[in-house]
C-alpha positions in Angstrom: 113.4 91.0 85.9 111.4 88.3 87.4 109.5 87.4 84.2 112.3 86.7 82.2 114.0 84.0 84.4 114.6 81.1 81.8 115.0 78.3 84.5 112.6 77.3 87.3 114.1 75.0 89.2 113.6 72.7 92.4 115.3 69.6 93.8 113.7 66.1 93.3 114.5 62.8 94.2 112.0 61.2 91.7 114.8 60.5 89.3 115.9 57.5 90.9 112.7 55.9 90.5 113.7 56.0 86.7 116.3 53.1 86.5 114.0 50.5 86.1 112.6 50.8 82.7 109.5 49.4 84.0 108.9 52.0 86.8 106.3 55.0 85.4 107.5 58.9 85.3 107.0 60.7 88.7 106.2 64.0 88.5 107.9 66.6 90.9 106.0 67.7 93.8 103.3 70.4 93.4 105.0 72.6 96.7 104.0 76.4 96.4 108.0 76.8 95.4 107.5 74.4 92.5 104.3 76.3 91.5 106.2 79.8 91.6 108.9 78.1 89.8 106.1 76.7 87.4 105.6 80.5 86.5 102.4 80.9 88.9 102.6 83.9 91.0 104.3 87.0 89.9 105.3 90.7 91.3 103.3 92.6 88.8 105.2 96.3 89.4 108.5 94.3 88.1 106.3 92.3 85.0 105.0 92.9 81.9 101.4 91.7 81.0 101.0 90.0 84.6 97.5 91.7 84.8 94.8 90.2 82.8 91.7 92.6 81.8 88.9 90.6 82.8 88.4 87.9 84.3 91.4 84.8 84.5 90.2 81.3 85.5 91.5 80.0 88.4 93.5 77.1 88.4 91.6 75.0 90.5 88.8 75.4 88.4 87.1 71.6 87.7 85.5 72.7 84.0 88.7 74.5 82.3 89.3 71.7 80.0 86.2 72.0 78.5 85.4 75.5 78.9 88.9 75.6 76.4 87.3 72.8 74.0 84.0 74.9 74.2 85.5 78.5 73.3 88.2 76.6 70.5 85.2 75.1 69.7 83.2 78.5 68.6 85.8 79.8 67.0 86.0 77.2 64.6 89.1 77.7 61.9 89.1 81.6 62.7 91.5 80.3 65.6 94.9 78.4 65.3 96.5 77.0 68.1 100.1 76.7 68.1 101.7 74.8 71.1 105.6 74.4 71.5 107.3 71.3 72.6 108.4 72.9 76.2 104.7 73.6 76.9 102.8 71.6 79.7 100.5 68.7 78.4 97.3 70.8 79.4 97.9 73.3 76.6 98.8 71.1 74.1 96.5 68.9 74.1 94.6 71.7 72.5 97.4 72.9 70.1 96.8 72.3 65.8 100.6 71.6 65.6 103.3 71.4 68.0 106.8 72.0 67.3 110.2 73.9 67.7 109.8 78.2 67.0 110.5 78.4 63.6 108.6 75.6 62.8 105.6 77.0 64.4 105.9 80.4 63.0 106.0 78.6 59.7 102.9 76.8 60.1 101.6 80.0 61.2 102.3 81.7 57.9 100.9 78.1 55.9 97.6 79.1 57.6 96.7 82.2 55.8 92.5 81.5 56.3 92.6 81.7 60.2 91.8 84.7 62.0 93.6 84.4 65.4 97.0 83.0 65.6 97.3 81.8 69.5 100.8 81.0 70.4 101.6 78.9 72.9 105.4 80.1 73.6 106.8 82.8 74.6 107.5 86.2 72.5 109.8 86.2 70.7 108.2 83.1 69.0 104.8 85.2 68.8 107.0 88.5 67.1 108.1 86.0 64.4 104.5 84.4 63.8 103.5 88.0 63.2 106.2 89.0 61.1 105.9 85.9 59.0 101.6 85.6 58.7 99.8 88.5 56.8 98.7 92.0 58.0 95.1 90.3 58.0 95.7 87.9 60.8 95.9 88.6 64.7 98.9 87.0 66.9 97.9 86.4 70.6 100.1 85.3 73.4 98.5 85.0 76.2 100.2 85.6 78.5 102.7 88.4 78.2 105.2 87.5 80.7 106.2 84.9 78.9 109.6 86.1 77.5 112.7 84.3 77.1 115.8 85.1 79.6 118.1 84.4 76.3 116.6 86.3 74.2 116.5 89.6 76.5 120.1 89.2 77.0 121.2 90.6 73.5 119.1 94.5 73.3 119.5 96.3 70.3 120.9 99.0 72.0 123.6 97.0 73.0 124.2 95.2 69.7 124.3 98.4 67.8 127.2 99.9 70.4 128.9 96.4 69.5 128.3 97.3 65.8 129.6 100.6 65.7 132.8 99.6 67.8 133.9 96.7 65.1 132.9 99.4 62.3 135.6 102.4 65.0 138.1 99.8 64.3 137.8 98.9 60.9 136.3 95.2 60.5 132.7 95.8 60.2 133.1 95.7 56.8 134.2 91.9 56.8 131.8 91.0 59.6 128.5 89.1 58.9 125.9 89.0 61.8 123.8 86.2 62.2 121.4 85.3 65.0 119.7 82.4 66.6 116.0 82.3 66.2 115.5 82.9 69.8 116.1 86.6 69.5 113.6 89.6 69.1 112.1 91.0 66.3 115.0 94.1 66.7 117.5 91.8 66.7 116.4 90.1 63.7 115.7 93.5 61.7 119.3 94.7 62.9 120.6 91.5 61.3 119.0 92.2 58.3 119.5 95.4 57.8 123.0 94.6 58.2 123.7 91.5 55.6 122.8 88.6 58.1 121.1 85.7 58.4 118.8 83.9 61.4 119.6 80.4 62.2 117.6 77.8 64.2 119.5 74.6 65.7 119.0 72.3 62.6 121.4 75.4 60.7 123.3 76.8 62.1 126.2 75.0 60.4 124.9 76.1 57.0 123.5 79.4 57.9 127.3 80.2 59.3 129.1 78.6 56.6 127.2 81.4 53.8 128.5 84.0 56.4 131.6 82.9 56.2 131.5 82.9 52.3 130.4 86.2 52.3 132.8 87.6 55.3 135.8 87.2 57.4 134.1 87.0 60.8 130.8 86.6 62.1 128.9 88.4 64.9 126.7 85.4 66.7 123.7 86.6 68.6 122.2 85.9 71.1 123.1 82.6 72.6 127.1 81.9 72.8 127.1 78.5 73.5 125.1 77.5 69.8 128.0 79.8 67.9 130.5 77.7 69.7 129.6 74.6 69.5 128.7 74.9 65.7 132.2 76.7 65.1 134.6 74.4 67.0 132.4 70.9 66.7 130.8 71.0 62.8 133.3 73.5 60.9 136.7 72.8 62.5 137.5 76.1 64.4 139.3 76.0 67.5 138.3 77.6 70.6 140.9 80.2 70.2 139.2 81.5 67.1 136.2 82.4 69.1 135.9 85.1 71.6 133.4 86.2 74.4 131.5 89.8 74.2 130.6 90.7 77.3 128.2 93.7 76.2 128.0 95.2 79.8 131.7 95.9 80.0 133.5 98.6 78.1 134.6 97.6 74.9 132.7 93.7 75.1 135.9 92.9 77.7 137.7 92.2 74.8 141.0 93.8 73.5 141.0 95.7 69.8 143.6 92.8 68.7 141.2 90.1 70.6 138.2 91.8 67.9 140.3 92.1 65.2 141.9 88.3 65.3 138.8 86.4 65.9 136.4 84.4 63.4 133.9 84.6 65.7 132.2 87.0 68.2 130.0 85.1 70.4 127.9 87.5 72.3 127.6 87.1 76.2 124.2 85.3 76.2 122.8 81.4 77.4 119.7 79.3 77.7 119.1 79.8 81.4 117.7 75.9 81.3 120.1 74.7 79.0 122.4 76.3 80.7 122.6 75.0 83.5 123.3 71.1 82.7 127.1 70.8 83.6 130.0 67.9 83.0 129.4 66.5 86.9 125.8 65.8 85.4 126.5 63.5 82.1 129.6 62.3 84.9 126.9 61.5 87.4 124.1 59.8 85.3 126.5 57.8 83.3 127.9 56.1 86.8 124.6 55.5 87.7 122.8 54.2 84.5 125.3 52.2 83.0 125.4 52.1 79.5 122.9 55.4 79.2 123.4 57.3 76.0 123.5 60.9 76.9 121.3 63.3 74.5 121.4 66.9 74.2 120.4 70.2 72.8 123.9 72.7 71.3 122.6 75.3 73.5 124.7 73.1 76.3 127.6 74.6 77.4 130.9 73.4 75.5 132.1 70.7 77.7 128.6 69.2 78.1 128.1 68.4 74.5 131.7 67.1 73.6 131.2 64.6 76.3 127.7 63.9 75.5 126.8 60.9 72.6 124.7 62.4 70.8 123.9 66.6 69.9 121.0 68.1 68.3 117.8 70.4 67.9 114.6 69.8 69.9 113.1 68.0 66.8 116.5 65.8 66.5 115.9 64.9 70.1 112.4 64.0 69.6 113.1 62.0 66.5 116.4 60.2 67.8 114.5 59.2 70.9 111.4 57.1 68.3 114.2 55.8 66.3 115.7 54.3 69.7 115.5 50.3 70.2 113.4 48.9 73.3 115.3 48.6 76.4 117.9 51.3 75.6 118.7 54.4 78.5 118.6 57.6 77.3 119.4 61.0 79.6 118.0 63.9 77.8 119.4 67.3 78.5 116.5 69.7 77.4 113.4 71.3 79.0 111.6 68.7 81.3 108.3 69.1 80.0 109.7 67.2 76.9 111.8 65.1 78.4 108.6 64.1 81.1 106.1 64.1 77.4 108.8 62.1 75.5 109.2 59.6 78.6 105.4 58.6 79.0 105.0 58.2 75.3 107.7 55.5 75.2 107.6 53.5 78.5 109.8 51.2 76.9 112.7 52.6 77.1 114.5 54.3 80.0 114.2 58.2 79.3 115.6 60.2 82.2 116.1 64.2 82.7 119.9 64.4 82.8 120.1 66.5 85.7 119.0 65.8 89.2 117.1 68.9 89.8 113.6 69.5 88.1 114.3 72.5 85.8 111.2 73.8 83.8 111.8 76.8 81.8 109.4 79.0 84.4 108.5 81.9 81.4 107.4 79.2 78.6 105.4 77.3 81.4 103.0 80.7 82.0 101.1 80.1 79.5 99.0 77.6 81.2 95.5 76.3 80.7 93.8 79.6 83.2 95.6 81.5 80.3 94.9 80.2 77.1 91.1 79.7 78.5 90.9 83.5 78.8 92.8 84.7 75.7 89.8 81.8 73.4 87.1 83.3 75.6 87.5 86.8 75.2 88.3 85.6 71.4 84.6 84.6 71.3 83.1 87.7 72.7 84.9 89.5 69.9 88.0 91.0 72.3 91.4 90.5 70.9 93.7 90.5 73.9 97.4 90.1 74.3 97.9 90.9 70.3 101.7 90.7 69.1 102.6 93.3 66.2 106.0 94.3 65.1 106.3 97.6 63.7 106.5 97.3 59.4 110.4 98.4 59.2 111.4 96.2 61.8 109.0 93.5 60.6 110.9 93.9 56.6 114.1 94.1 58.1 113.5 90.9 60.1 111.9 89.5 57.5 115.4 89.9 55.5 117.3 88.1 57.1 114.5 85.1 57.5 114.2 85.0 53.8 118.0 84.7 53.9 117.5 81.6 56.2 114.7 80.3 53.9 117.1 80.9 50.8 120.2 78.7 52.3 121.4 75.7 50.4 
């Protein structure tokens, strides 16, 4: 489906321009591709929440920034803004906090006096800042279509088939599942229904080492590249330990002996953005900047992050990159509104995308400013739009196996 594409994505040659530490960021160029890319423009019979009741601004619109700072404004602390780091600057700028998911859904929850929780991600972050606040307060996302390409890749559906083939051969019982943070509110109640634990990127390492303590195997949703690298890079598996369920072939694509010898079952799901940073790319920048220190997020694919210097978490990347001296040439492999945000906000140093190509994640960017204008003004007329609720059993399950998370050592 269209509006769950994770990677928008568009040549540039602006990156060049970026080997002189003294040269400013360029931005890509605003072409009607880029634009579409950018999550503007849709096919609204193949989308959900495309349509907006009402009246949405247009983007051209001169007075949008303080038509936002006018209706956020009125609604005084009834309204929290949460903004995520992969947002474009004209939406945070008017976010309370900014910040990776599960730190946002946290602050969410620490805000128990504001009426309106807006989120400024995409929904599986919204699902989590619902499960997570109390039944008083109102999640809004305003735009609908922002979903997240990993996070659709592992349905419940499918994860129970998975489930109920490990228990047909025998080694349920000894298997722990436990799933990334970028996952839906069914996936997080299956996982807790079922013994689990969610992880974020900071820990994974620990969340998989109380699996391991209290099972043989573990079943890692959604994103396969996170459970690998964690596995094989921070708790000394090899690669062989870990195998690939493909859920849309008949038995995963994996042999009964495959299942039953593994430590871990990484299910058949990527960051569509993170994703798609390859080997030829750290191979590339580090001939061209010489002496460039190459940065990036686990949810790289395997051979990207053993050959990159450094590995870690959106807020690891963010606080490596203020820690760095003057003068020193970072290429950052994460979402290029960051990359672009952490760039301008320290012009002295050399931060550079690490790919070539200008890759936003096209769902996370549709929640621009026409959007978040709309959702605060029909918030002041007293119309709750675009409202995020998970049902309550899936809501305690979830909430299972985030206390589990919260509990960790």
């Amino acid at each position: 489906m269209a509006a769950h594409t994770g990677a928008g994505c568009a040549p540039s040659g602006s990156w060049d321009t970026m080997e002189d530490v003294n040269e400013p960021w360029v931005e890509p160029s605003p072409t009607a591709t880029a634009l579409l890319l950018l999550g503007r423009g849709g096919d609204p019979a193949t989308e959900r929440g495309v349509e907006c009741p009402g009246d949405l601004p247009a983007p051209s619109d001169p007075d949008l920034v303080a038509r936002a700072a006018a209706a956020k404004a009125a609604l005084g602390d009834r309204v929290f803004v949460l903004g995520h780091h992969y947002q474009r600057d004209e939406v945070i700028q008017f976010a309370d906090v900014t910040g990776d998911s599960f730190k946002l859904a946290r602050e969410a929850a620490a805000r128990p006096d504001a009426e309106y929780i807006v989120f400024c991600g995409v929904h599986f972050m919204a699902e989590s800042a619902d499960i997570l606040t109390s039944d008083r307060q109102k999640v809004i996302l305003p735009d609908l279509a922002a979903g997240c390409s990993m996070a659709d890749m592992a349905v419940l559906s499918q994860v129970e088939t998975a489930w109920e083939l490990l228990q047909d051969l025998g080694i349920a019982g000894e298997t722990v599942p436990v799933t990334y943070m970028n996952s839906s509110a069914d996936i997080k109640g299956f996982v807790g229904r079922n013994g689990g634990v969610v992880c974020t990127s900071s820990n994974a390492k620990r969340a998989l080492t109380w699996a391991y303590e209290q099972g043989q195997k573990v079943l890692f949703l959604p994103d396969q590249h996170l459970g690998r690298n964690t596995a094989v890079l921070e708790m000394g598996f090899s690669l062989d330990d870990c195998v690939l369920y493909d859920p849309h072939k008949p038995g995963g694509g994996l042999t009964p002996e495959q299942l039953r010898d593994a430590k871990m079952i990484l299910w058949r799901g990527h960051c569509s953005v993170h994703g798609r940073f390859t080997l030829d790319s750290v191979n590339e920048v580090r001939e061209r900047v010489p002496g460039v220190n190459v940065l990036v997020h686990p949810e790289c694919r395997h051979e990207v992050v053993t050959a990159a210097d450094q590995v870690g978490s959106t807020e690891y990347i963010i606080r490596a990159i203020e820690a760095a001296p003057a003068g020193s040439a970072w290429a950052v492999g994460t979402e290029l509104n960051l990359v672009r945000r952490l760039a301008l906000a320290h012009p002295d140093k050399q931060i550079m995308f690490l790919d070539r190509a200008v890759c936003y994640c096209s769902t996370m960017n549709r929640i621009d400013l026409p959007h978040l204008v709309w959702a605060l003004e029909e918030l002041v007329a007293g119309r709750v739009v675009n409202q995020i609720t998970v049902d309550p059993v899936t809501a305690h399950q979830a909430r299972v196996a985030l206390d589990q998370m919260l509990a960790l050592p």
